[in-house]
Phi, psi and omega in degrees: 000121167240170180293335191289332191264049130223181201288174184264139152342139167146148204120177160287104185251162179251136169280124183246144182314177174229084196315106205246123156233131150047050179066018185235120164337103215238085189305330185267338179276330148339293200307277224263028135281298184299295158319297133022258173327283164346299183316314182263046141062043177280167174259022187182134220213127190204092167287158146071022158265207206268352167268007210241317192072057191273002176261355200277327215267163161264157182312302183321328188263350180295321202263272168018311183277317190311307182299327172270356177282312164328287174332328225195032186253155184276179195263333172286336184300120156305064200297117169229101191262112184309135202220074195220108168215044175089353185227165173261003175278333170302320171304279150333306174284350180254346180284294194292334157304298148342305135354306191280299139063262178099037175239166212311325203175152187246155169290109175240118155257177175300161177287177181224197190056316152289102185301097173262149154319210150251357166283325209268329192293315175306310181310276239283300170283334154321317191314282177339316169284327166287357176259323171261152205263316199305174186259127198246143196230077187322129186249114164244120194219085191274345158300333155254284179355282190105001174207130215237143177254130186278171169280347169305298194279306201284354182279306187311293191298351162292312183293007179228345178214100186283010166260004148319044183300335183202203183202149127226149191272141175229358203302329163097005176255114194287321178327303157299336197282330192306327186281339163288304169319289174304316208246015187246154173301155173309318160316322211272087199285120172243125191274134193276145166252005160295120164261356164279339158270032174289296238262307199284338172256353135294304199311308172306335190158316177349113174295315175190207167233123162266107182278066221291331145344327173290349166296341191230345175200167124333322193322325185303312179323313178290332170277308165319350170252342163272293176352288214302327185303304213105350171218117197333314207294327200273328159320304176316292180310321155304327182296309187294304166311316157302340137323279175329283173336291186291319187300329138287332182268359172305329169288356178257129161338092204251149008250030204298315186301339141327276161323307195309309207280009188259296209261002174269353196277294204239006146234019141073024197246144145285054145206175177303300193072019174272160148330120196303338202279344166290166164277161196219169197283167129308162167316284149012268207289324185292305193301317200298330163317280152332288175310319176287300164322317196274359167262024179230311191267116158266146190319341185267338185260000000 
């Protein structure tokens, strides 16, 4: 597989939930989770991220999800399914599933729970890179992790390993998100994992967003699609509502508040729809919920 014989990253990608009925992979809400996604016209698909709940899962079950997100992906879908699970051997094996497959590039995110350097960090993905074929999409996400890759580091692993095609930043530090920009070549694509910093991480350079709000509306699209127009005023204004949005739900239980609102927006259900080991809202919380969204995502966005 090489990166040159597909379209490049870019755009609006979904980290996307991972739809649980009664503790079984819940294949029809997948569908009409994908459908969705088709309406608003996002450019990409990315399971099995930190909305996804790839550390809760077994590998068996890891893959499992990729694979119906595969089944029911469009021909045009950019698929980058995350194969990331702390260890390398594990990690590897979900990488090379994901290959066989068909998907376009993989998701690595740093490891997490153990505290590394940047020496131990570089070592961790060479392994993972000396193994795997795919165009690989560096996850930095150090608020869960607990471990941050600098642009210093992912410029080495790049100058050494050319299927190293992006990042994505989820760290909320623009500063940083900049640095990636600045010390990596122009080719290299990097992505905001904020959506309340999308439009402010295009204006700089951003190949796109990875967006978790596409699970339940579209609105990161409509900024991202005005951006693209040249015009900025409509951008803002979708920006200042996607703000408003994460700024509440950051105050909410993540990633449970995805799922919910995922599955009361578009399968028109009052429950969470996670992993029974997670907590789920009260009635209470779910309406208040609901009522406060639905007066920021309106039926056209």
């Amino acid at each position: 597989m090489g990166y040159g014989n597909m379209k490049e990253p870019e755009g609006i990608i979904t980290p996307t939930v991972s739809p649980f009925r009664n503790g079984e992979i819940d294949r029809e809400g997948i569908r009409k989770l994908m459908d969705h996604l088709h309406k608003i016209k996002v450019s990409g698909i990315f399971p099995m991220g930190s909305t996804g709940v790839f550390p809760l899962v077994n590998n068996d079950t890891h893959k499992r999800i990729i694979k119906v997100f595969s089944e029911f992906r469009a021909a045009d879908d950019y698929f980058i399914p995350g194969v990331g699970r702390n260890n390398v051997e594990d990690t590897v094996n979900v990488a090379k599933y994901a290959e066989d497959i068909g998907a376009d590039a993989i998701v690595v995110v740093t490891p997490y729970y153990i505290k590394m350097n940047q020496d131990s960090i570089l070592s961790y993905f060479e392994a993972v890179m000396n193994r795997v074929n795919s165009p690989i999409i560096i996850y930095n996400i150090p608020q869960l992790a607990g471990n941050s890759i600098t642009a210093e580091t992912v410029r080495k692993l790049h100058r050494e390993h050319s299927n190293i095609i992006g990042i994505k930043d989820s760290s909320g530090d623009l500063s940083a998100f900049q640095e990636y920009l600045l010390e990596l070549p122009k080719s290299f694509k990097v992505f905001q994992g904020q959506d309340e910093l999308l439009l402010s991480s295009l204006i700089v350079g951003a190949a796109g967003g990875v967006c978790g709000t596409t699970n339940f509306t579209g609105i990161a699209t409509k900024v991202y699609e005005s951006f693209k127009k040249g015009d900025l005023s409509s951008a803002y204004r979708w920006q200042v509502t996607l703000s408003e949005l994460k700024n509440y739900l950051n105050k909410r239980t993540f990633p449970q508040i995805y799922s919910f609102l995922f599955h009361r927006f578009i399968l028109s259900e009052s429950l969470t729809g996670t992993l029974n080991v997670l907590s789920s809202f009260s009635k209470e919380e779910m309406d208040e919920i609901y009522s406060y969204v639905s007066k920021v995502v309106k039926p056209s966005s």
